[in-house]
The first five atom37 places (N, CA, C, CB, O) and aatype in JSON, in Angstrom:
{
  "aatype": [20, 20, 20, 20, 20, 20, 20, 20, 20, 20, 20, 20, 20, 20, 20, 20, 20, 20, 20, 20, 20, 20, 20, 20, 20, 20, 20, 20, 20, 20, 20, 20, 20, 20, 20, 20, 20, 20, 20, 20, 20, 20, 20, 20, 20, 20, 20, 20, 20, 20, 20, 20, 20, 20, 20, 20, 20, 20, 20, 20, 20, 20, 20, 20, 20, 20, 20, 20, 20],
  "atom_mask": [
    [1, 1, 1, 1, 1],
    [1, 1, 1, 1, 1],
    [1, 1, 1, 1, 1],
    [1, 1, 1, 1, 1],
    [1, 1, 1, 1, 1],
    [1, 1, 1, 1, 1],
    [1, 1, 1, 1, 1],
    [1, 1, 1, 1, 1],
    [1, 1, 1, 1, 1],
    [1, 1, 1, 1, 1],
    [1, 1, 1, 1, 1],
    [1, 1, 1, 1, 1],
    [1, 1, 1, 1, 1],
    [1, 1, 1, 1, 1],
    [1, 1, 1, 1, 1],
    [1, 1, 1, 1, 1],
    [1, 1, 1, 1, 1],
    [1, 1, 1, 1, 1],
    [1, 1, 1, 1, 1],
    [1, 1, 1, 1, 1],
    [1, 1, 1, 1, 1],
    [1, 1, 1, 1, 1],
    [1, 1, 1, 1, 1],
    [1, 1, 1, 1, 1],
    [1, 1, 1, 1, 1],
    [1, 1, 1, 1, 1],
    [1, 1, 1, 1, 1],
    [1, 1, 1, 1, 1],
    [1, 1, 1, 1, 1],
    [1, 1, 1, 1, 1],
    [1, 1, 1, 1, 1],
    [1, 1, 1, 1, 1],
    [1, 1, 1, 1, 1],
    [1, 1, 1, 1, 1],
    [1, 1, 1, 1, 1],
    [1, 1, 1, 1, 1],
    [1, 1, 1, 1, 1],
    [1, 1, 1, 1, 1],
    [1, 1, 1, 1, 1],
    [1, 1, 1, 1, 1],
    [1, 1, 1, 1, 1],
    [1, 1, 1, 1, 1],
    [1, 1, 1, 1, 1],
    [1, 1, 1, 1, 1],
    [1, 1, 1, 1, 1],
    [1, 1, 1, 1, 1],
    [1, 1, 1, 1, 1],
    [1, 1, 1, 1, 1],
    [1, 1, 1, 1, 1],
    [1, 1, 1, 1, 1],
    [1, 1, 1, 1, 1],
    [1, 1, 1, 1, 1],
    [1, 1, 1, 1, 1],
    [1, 1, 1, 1, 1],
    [1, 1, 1, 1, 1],
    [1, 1, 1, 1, 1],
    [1, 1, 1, 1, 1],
    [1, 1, 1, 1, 1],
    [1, 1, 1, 1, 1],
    [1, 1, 1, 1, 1],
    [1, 1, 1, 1, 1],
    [1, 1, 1, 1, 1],
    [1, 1, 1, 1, 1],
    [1, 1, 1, 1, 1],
    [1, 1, 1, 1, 1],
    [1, 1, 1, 1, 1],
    [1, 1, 1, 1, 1],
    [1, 1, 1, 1, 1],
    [1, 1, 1, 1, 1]
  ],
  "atom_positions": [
    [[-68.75, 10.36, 61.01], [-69.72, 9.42, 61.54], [-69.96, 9.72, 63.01], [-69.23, 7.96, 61.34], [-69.0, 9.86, 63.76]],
    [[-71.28, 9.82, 63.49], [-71.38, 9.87, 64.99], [-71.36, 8.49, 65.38], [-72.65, 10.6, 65.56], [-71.45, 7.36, 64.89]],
    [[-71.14, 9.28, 66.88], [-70.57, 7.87, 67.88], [-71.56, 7.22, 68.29], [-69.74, 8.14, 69.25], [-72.64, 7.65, 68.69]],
    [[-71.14, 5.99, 68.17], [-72.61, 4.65, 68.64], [-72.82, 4.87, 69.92], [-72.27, 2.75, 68.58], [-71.87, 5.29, 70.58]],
    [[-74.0, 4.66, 70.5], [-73.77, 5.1, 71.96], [-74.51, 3.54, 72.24], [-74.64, 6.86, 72.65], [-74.55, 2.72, 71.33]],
    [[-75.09, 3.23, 73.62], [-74.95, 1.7, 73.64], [-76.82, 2.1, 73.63], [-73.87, 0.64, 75.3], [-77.23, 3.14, 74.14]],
    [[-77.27, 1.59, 73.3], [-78.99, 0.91, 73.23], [-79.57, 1.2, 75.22], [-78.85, -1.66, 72.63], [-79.55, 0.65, 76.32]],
    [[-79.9, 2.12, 74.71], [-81.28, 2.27, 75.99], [-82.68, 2.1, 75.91], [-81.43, 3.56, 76.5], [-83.25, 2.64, 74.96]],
    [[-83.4, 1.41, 76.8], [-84.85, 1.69, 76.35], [-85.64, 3.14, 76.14], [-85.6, 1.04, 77.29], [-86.62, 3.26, 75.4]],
    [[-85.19, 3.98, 76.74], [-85.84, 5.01, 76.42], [-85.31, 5.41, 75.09], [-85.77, 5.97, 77.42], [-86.11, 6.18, 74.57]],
    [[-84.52, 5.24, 74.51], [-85.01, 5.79, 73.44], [-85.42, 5.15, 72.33], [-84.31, 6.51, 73.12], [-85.42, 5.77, 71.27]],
    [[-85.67, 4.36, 72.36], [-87.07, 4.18, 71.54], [-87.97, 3.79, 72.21], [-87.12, 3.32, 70.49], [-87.92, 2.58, 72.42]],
    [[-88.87, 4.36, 72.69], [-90.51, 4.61, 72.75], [-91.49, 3.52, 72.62], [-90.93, 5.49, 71.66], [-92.16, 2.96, 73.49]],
    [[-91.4, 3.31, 71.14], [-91.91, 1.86, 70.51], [-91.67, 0.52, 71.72], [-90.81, 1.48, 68.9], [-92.45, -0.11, 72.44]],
    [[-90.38, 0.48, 71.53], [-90.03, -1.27, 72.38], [-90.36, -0.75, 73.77], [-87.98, -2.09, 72.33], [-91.13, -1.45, 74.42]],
    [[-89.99, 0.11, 74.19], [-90.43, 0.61, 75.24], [-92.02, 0.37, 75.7], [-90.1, 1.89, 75.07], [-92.44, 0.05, 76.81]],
    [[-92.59, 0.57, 74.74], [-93.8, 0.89, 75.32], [-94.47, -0.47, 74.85], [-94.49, 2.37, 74.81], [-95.67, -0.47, 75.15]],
    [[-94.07, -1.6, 74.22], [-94.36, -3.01, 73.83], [-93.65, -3.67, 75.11], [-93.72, -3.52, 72.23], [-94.21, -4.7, 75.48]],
    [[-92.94, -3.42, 75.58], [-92.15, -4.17, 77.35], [-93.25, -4.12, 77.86], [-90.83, -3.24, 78.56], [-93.74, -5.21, 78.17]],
    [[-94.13, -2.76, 78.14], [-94.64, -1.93, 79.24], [-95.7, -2.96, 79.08], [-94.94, -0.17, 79.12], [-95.96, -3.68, 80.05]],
    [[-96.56, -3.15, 77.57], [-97.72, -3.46, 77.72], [-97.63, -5.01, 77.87], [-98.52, -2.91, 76.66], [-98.59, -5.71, 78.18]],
    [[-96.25, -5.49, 77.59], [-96.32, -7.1, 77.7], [-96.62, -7.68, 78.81], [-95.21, -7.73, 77.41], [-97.44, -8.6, 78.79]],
    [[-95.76, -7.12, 80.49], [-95.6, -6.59, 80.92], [-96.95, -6.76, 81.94], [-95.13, -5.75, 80.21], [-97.24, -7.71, 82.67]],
    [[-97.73, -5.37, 81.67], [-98.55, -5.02, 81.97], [-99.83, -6.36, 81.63], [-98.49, -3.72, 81.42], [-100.61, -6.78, 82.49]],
    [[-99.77, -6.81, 80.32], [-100.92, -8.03, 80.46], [-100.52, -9.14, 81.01], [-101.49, -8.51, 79.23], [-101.35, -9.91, 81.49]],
    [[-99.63, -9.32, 81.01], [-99.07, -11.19, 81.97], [-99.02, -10.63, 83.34], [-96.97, -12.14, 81.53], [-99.43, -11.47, 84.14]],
    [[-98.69, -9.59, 83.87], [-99.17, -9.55, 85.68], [-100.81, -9.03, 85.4], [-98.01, -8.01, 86.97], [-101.2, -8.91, 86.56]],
    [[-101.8, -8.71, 84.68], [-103.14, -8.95, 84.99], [-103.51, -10.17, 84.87], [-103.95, -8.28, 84.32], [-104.04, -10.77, 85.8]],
    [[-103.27, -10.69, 83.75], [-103.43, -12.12, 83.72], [-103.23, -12.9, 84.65], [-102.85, -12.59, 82.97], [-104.16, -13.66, 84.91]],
    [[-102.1, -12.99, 85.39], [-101.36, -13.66, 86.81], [-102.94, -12.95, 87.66], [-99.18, -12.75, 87.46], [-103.91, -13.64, 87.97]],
    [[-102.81, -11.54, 87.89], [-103.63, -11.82, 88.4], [-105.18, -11.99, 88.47], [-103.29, -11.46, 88.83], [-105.96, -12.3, 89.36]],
    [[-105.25, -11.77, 87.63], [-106.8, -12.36, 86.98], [-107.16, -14.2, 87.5], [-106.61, -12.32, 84.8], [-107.93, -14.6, 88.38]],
    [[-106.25, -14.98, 86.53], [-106.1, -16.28, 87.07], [-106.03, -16.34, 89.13], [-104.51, -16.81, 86.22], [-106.74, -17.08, 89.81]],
    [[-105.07, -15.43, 89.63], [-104.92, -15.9, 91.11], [-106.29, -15.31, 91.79], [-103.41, -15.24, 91.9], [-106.69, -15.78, 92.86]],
    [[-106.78, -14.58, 91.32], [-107.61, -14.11, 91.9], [-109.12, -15.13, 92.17], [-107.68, -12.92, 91.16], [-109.78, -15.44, 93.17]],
    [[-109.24, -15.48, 90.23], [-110.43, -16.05, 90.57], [-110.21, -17.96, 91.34], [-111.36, -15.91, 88.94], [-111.04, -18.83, 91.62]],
    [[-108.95, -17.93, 91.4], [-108.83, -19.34, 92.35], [-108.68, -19.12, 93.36], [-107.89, -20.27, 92.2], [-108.47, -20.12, 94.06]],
    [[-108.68, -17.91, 94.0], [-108.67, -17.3, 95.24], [-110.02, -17.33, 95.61], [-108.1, -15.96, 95.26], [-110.29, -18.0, 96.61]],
    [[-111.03, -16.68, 94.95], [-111.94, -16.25, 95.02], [-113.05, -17.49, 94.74], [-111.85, -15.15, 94.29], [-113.88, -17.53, 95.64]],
    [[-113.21, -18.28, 93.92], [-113.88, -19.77, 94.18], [-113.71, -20.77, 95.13], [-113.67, -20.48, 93.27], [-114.57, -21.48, 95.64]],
    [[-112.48, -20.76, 95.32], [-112.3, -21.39, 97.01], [-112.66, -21.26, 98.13], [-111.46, -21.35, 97.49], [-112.92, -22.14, 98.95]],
    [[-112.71, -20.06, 98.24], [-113.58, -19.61, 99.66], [-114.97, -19.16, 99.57], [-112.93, -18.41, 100.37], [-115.65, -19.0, 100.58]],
    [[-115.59, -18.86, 97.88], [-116.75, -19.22, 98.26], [-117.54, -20.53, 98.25], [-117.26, -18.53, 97.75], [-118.61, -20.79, 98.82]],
    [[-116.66, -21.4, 97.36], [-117.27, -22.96, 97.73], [-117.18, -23.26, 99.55], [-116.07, -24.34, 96.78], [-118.23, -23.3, 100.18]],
    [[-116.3, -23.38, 100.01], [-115.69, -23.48, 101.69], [-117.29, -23.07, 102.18], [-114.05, -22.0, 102.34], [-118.2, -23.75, 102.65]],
    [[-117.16, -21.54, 101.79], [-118.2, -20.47, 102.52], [-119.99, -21.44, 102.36], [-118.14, -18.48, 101.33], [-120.87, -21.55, 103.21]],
    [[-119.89, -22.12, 100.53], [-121.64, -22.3, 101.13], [-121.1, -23.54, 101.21], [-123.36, -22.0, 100.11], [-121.71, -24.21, 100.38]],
    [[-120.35, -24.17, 101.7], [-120.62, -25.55, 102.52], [-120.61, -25.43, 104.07], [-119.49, -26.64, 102.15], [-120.86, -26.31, 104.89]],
    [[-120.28, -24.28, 104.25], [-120.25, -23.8, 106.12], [-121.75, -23.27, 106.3], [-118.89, -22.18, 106.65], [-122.7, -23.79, 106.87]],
    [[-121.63, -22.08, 105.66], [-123.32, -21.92, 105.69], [-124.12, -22.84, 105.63], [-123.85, -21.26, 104.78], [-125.06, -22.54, 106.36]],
    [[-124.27, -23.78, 105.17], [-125.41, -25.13, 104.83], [-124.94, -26.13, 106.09], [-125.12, -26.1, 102.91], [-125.45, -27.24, 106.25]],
    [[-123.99, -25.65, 106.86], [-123.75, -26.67, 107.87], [-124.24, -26.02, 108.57], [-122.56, -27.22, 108.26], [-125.23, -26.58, 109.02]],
    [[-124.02, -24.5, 109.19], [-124.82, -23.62, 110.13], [-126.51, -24.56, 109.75], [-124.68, -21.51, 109.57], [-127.11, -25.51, 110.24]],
    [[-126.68, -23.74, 108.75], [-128.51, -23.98, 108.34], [-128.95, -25.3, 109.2], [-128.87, -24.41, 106.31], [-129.75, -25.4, 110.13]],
    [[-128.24, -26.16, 108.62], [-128.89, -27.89, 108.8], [-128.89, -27.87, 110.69], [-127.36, -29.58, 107.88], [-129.84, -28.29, 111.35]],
    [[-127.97, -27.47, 111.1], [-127.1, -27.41, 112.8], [-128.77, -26.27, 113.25], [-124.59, -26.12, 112.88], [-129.62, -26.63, 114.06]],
    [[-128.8, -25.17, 112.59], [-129.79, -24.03, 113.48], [-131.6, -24.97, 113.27], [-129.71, -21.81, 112.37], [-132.36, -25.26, 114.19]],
    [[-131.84, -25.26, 111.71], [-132.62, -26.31, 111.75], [-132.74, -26.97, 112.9], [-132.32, -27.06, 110.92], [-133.56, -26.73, 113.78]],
    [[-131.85, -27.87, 112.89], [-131.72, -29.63, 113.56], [-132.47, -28.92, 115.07], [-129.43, -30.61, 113.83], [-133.66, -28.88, 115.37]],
    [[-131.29, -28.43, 115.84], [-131.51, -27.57, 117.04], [-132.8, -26.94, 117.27], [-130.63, -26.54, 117.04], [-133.44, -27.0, 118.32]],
    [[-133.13, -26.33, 116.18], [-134.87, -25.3, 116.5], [-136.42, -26.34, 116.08], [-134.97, -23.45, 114.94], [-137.61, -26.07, 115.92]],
    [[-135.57, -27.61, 116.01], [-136.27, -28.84, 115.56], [-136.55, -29.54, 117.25], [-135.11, -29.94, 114.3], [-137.52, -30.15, 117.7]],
    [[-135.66, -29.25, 117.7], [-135.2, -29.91, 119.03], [-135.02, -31.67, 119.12], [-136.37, -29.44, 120.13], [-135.49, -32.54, 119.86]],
    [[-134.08, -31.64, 117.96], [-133.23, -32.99, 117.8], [-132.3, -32.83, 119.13], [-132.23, -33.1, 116.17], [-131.79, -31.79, 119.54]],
    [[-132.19, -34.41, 119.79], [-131.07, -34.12, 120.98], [-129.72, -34.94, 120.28], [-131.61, -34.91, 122.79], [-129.03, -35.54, 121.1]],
    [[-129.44, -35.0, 119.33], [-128.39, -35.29, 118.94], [-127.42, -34.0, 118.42], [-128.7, -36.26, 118.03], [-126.21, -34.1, 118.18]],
    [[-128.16, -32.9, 118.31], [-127.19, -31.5, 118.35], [-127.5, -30.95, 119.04], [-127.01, -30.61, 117.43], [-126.73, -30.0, 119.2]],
    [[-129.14, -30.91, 120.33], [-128.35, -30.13, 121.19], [-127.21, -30.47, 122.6], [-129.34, -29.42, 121.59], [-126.94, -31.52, 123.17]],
    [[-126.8, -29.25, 122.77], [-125.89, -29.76, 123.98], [-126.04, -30.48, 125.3], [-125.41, -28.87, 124.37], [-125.04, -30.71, 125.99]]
  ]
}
């Protein structure tokens, strides 16, 4: 009888390569998810700043004296 040797991933291939891809889709996923809550946050932020510029360059080229200085 040959000798048991103890369980490595490399050799088998298979589980190996089912780790890799498990693995591999739950950190895209992670970042898929972080990304796009990354990425909707600052562009909501972004057009509520822009629309404050707008209304502010408006108001001003209106020559309201309540925004200018």
């Amino acid at each position: 009888m040959p000798k048991s040797k103890p369980f490595a991933l490399h050799d088998s291939p298979r589980i190996h390569s089912a780790i890799v891809n498990h693995v591999f889709t739950s950190i895209s996923t992670g970042i898929l998810e972080r990304s796009t809550a990354t990425l909707v946050v600052p562009s909501v932020i972004g057009v509520v700043v822009i629309r404050l510029v707008f209304q502010n360059l408006r108001a001003s080229s209106a020559g309201h004296p309540e925004t200018l200085p």
